[in-house]
C-alpha positions in Angstrom: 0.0 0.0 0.0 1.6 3.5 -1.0 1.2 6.0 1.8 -0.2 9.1 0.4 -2.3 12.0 1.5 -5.2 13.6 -0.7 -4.3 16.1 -3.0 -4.2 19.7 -1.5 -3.4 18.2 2.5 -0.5 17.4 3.8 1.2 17.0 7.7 2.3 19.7 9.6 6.2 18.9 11.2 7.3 20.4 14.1 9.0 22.7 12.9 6.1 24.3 11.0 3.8 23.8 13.9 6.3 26.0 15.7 6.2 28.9 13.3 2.2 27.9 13.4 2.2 28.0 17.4 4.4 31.2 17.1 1.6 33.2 15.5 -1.0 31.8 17.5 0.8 32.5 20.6 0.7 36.3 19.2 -2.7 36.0 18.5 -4.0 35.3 21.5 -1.9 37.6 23.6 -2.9 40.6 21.0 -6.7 39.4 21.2 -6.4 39.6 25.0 -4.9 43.3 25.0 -7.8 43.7 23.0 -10.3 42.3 25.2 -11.7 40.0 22.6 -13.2 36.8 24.3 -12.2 33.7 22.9 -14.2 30.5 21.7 -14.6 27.8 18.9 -17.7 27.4 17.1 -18.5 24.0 15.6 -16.3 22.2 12.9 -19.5 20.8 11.2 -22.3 22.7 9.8 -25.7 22.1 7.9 -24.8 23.0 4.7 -28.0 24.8 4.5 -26.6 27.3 6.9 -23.4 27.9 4.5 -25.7 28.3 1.5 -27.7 31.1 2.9 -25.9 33.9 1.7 -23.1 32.0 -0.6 -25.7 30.2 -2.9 -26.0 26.2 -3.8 -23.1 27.0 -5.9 -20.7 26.9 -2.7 -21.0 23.2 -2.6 -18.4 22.4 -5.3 -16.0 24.9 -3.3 -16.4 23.0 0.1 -16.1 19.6 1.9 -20.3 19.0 1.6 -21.6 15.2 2.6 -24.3 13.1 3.2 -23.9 11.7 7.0 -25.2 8.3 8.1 -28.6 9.8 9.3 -28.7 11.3 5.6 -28.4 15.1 6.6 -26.6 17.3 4.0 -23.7 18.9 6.4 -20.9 20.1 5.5 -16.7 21.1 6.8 -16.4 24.9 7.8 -14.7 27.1 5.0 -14.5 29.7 7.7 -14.5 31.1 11.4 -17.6 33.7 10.4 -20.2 31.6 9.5 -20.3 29.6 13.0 -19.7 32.5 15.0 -22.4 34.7 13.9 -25.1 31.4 13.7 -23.6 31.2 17.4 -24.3 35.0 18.6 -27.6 35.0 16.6 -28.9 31.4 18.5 -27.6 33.2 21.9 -29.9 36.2 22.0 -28.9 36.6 25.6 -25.5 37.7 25.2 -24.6 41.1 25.9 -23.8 43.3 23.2 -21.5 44.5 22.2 -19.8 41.3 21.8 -16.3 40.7 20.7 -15.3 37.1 20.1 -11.8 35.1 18.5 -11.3 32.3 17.2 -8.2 29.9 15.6 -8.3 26.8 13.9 -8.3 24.4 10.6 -10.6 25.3 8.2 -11.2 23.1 5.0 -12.3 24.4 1.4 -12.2 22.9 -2.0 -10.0 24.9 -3.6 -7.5 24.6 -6.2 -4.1 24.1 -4.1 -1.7 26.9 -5.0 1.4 28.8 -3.3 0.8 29.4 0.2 -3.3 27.7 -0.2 -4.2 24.3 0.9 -7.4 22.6 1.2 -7.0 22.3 4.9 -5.6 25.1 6.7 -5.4 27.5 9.8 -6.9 30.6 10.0 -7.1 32.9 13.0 -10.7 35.4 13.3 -12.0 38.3 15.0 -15.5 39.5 15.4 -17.7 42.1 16.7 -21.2 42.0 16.9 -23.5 44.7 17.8 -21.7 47.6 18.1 -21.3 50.6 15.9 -20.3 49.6 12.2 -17.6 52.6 11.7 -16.1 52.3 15.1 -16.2 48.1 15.1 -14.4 48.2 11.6 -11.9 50.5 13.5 -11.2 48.2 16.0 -10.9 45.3 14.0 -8.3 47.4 11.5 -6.3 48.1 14.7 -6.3 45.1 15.6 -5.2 43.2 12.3 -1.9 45.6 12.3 -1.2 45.6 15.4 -1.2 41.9 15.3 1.2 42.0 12.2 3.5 44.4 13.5 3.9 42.2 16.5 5.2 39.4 14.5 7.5 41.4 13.1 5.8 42.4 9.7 6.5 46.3 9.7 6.3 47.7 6.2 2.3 47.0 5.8 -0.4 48.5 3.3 -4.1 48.7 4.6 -6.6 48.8 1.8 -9.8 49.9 2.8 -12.9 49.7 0.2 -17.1 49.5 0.3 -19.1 47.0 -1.4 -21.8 49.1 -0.7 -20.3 52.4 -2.5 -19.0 50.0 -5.6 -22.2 49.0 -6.5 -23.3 52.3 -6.9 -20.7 53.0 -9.1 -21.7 50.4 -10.7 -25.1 50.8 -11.3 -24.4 54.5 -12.4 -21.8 53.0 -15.2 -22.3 50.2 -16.0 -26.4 49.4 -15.2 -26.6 46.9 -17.6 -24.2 44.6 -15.6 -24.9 42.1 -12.8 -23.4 44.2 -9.8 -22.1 41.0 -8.0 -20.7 39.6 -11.3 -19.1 43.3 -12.4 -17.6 43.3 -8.8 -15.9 40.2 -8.7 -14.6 41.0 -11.5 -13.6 44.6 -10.2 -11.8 42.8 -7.5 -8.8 41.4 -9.8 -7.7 44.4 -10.8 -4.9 44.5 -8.0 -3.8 40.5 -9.3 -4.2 41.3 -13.2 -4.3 44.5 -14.0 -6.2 47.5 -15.1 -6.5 46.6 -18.9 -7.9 42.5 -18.0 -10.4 44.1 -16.0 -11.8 46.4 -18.9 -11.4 43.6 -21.4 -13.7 41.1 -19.2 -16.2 44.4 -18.3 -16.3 44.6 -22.2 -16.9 40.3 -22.3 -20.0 40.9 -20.0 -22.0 43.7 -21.8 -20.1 46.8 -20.6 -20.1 50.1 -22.7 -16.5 51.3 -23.4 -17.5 55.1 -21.9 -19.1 53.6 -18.5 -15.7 51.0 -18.3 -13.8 54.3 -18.7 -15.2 56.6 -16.0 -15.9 53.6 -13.4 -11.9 53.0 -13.7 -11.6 56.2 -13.7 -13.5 56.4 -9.8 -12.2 53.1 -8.6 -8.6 54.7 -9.3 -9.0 57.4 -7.0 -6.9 56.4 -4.0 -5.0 57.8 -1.3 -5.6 58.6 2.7 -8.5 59.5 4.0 -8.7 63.1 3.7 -7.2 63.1 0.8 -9.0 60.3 -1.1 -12.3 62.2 0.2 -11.5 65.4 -1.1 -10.6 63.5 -4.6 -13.9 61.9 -4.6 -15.8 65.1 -4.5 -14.3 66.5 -7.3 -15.0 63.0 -9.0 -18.3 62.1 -8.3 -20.1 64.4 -5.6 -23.8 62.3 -5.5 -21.1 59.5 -4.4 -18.8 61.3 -1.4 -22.1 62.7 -0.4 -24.0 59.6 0.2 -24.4 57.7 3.5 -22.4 55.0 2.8 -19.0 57.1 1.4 -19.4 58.7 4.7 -19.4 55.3 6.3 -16.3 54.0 4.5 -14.5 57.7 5.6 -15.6 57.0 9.1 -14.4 53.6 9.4 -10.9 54.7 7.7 -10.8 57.9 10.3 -11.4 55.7 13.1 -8.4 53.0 12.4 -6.2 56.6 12.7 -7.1 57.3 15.2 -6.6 54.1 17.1 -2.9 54.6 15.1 -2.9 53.1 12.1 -0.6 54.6 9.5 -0.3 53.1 5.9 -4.1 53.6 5.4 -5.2 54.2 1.9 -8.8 54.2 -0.3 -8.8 51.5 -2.7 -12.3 51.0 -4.4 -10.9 48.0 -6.7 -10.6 45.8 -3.1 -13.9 43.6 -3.2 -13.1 40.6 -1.0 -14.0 37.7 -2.4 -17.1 36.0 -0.1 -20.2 37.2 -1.0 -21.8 37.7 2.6 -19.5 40.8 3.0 -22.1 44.0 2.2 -20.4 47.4 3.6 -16.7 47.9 4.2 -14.1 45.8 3.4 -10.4 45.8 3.8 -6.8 43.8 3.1 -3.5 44.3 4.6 -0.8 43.1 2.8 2.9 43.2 3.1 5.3 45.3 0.9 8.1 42.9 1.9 6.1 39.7 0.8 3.4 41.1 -1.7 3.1 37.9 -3.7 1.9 36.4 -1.1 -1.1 38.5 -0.8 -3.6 39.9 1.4 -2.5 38.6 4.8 -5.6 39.8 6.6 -8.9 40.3 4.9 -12.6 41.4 6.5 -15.5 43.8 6.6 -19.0 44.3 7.5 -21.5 41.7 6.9 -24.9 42.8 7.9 -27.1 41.1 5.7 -25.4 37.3 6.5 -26.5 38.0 10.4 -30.6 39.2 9.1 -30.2 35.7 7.0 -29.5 33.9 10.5 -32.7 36.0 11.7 -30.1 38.5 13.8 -30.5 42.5 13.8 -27.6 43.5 14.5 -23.8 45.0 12.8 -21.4 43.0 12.4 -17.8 43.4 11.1 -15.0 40.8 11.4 -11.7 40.0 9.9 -9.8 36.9 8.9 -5.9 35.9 8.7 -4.7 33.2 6.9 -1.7 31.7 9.0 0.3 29.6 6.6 0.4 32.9 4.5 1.6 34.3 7.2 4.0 32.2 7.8 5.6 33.0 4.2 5.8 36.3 4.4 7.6 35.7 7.8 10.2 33.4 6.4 10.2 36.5 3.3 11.4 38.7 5.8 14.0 36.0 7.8 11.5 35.8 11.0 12.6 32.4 11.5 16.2 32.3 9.9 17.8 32.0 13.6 18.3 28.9 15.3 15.4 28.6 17.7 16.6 27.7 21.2 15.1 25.2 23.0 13.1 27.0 26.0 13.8 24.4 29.1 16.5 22.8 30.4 18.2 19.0 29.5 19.0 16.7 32.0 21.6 14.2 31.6 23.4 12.0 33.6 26.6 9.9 33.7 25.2 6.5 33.9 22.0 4.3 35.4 22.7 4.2 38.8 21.7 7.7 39.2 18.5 7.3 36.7 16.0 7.1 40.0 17.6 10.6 41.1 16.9 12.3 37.5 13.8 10.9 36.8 12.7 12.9 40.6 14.6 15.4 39.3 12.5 15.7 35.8 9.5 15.7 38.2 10.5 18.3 40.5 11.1 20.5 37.9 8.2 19.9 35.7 6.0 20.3 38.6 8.0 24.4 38.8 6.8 24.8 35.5 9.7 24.8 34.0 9.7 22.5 30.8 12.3 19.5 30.8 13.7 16.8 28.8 15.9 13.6 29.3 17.3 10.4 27.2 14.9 7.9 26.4 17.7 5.9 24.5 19.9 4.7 26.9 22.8 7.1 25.6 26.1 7.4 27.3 26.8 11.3 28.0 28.6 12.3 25.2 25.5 11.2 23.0 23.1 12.9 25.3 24.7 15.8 25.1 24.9 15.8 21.3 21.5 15.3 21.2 20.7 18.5 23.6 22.5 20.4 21.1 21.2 19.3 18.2 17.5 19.8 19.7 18.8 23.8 20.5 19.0 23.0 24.4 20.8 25.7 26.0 21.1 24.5 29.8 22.1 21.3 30.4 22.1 19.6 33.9 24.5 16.9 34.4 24.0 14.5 37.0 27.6 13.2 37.9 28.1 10.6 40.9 30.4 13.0 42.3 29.1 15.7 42.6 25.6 13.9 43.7 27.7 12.7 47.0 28.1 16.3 47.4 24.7 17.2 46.9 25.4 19.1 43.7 24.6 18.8 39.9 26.6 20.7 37.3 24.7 23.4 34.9 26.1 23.8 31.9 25.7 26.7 29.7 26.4 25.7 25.4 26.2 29.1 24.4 29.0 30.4 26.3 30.7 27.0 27.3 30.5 27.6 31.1 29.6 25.4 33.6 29.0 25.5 37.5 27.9 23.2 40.3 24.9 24.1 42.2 23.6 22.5 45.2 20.2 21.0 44.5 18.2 23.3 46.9 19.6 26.0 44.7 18.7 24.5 41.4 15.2 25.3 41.0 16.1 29.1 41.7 18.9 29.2 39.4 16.7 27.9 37.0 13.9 30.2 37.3 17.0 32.9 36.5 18.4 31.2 33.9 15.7 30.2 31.7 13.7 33.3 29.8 9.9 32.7 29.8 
């Protein structure tokens, strides 16, 4: 039997879950700073649910099966779905609400660089609260997330479904606005000229494909993009929801974000989003992507039977992950946080496995050789596993109610009694 995976998955090895548990570690302690509460909604869903505001179509994008009791479920394609079906069946919950979530997601998708079928994604959410100061928040909170990883040079895109489809309609009326959007939406991926050419493919008059690129080129911060718009197209930077897409922008500066810029051509790709959207990508690793996406999604919480804003944002971490290695996040050798304990021979393995206890029980994490090695193998293998304090259990220095601590970075090594270990330890070993 050949031992293969299915096309599009494949294991994640320790060192990838570390770069994996890296960002998550982040995560949580930016989410927490935050004050975003944290929970996982289900992993399985009625498919009926995911359809709502996606369409039947979605089914040959995601994991969708019959189950033994011949229900139509289906594998979550994202955090969203499940966490706004959650806040909706929970009327209870005070609002507003701000929830985070990470885990694997699946979807059906063609695998390409940096996409799998299966994957992690980290989310945030908030329900209930005002739309311009939620989307805000949850711009903050996407940079500031970034910059703690170490991602500095970052672009935020900020855009409105809701002011592209009047564009649309007032250009190009003859057009499906959905249809004209998505295609609007890979202007940033193929250009300015692709994007006329397939307006043209779908019924588009040359002079409407002219002056909607025309408006959708208008960028820049928010004061200035706003002013631009004005002279553009007034009935547009006068209308409720230009003023909602300003507000939003004005908001995430104040809260500190810098790098912010108008960008009409950014879409977002799921169909549930219906206000405000935005990207983030990185201008050391832009072939990667967007490395965060979100926006508002009113109308996918009134499917659920909710009244209530909601704006969220999604990070894909394997992306991530790229533009971390882009940048040499990771090039250093990663030292081993804990301490090694090795010892001269068997007679002392009763001590060091007490030892190993004691110390776990401080906290502190701790490793030995489960091979029978003699020292000079054990210490080769402390090395080779980035170990940077090594005990040594010698029959010596045992009778004198020592142990030696070696450190390999610096080649020094002392004896310390073993009442003084744990302190020494505690010193010794960052975290």
């Amino acid at each position: 039997m050949k031992l293969r995976l299915p096309r599009g998955l494949r294991d994640v090895d320790p060192e990838e879950f570390g770069r994996i548990t890296y960002i998550s570690d982040a995560f949580r302690e930016v989410a927490e700073r935050f004050r975003f509460y944290f929970m996982e909604p289900s992993t399985i869903e009625f498919f009926d649910l995911l359809a709502l505001k996606s369409g039947p179509d979605i089914r040959e994008e995601i994991y969708a099966f019959i189950d033994k009791g011949g229900r139509e479920l289906a594998l979550r394609f994202d955090l969203t779905a499940g966490m706004t079906r959650y806040v909706v069946s929970n009327p209870q919950l005070p609002k507003p609400i701000k929830l985070a979530a990470l885990s694997v997601m699946w979807r059906y998708d063609e695998p390409q660089f940096g996409r799998y079928r299966s994957f992690y994604q980290w989310d945030v959410e908030i329900f209930g609260a005002n739309e311009e100061k939620a989307g805000g928040e949850i711009i903050s909170f996407s940079v500031e997330l970034l910059k703690k990883l170490g991602l500095e040079k970052l672009q935020t895109k900020v855009s409105s479904r809701d002011v592209i489809e009047k564009v649309v309609a007032k250009y190009l009326g003859e057009l499906n606005p959905l249809e004209a959007m998505r295609i609007i939406d890979k202007r940033g991926r193929r250009g300015e000229e692709e994007v006329k050419k397939l307006l043209r493919e779908r019924g588009g008059e040359e002079r409407g494909i002219e002056q909607l690129m025309e408006i959708i080129s208008i960028a820049g911060e928010p004061s200035e993009s706003e002013q631009s718009m004005r002279e553009a197209e007034k009935d547009i930077a006068e209308s409720e929801e230009f003023d909602e897409l300003m507000g939003t922008m004005k908001w995430a500066q104040r809260l500190g974000v810098e790098d912010i810029t108008l960008d009409l051509s950014v879409v977002r790709g799921i169909d549930y989003y219906d206000g405000v959207v935005f990207e983030v990508i990185s201008e050391d690793a832009p072939e990667v992507g967007s490395l965060v996406g979100g926006g508002a999604y009113n109308s996918l919480v009134e499917s659920f039977g909710g009244d209530f804003a909601a704006f969220g944002a999604a990070g894909g971490i394997e992306r991530t992950v790229i533009a971390l290695e882009k940048i040499g996040r990771f090039e250093e050798k990663v030292e081993e946080r804990g301490v090694y304990v090795a010892n001269i021979g068997e007679e002392l393995m009763k001590e060091l496995l007490e030892m190993v206890q004691t110390i776990r029980r401080e906290g502190i994490p701790v490793d030995y050789d489960l091979s029978g090695r003699r020292l000079e193998g054990q210490l080769r293998d402390a090395e080779r596993r980035g170990y940077r304090n090594i005990i040594i259990l010698g029959k010596k220095e045992w009778r004198e109610g020592k142990v030696v601590l070696k450190d390999f970075e610096t080649g020094q090594q002392v004896r310390v009694t073993k009442e003084e270990l744990i302190d020494t330890l505690k010193k010794t070993i960052p975290g």
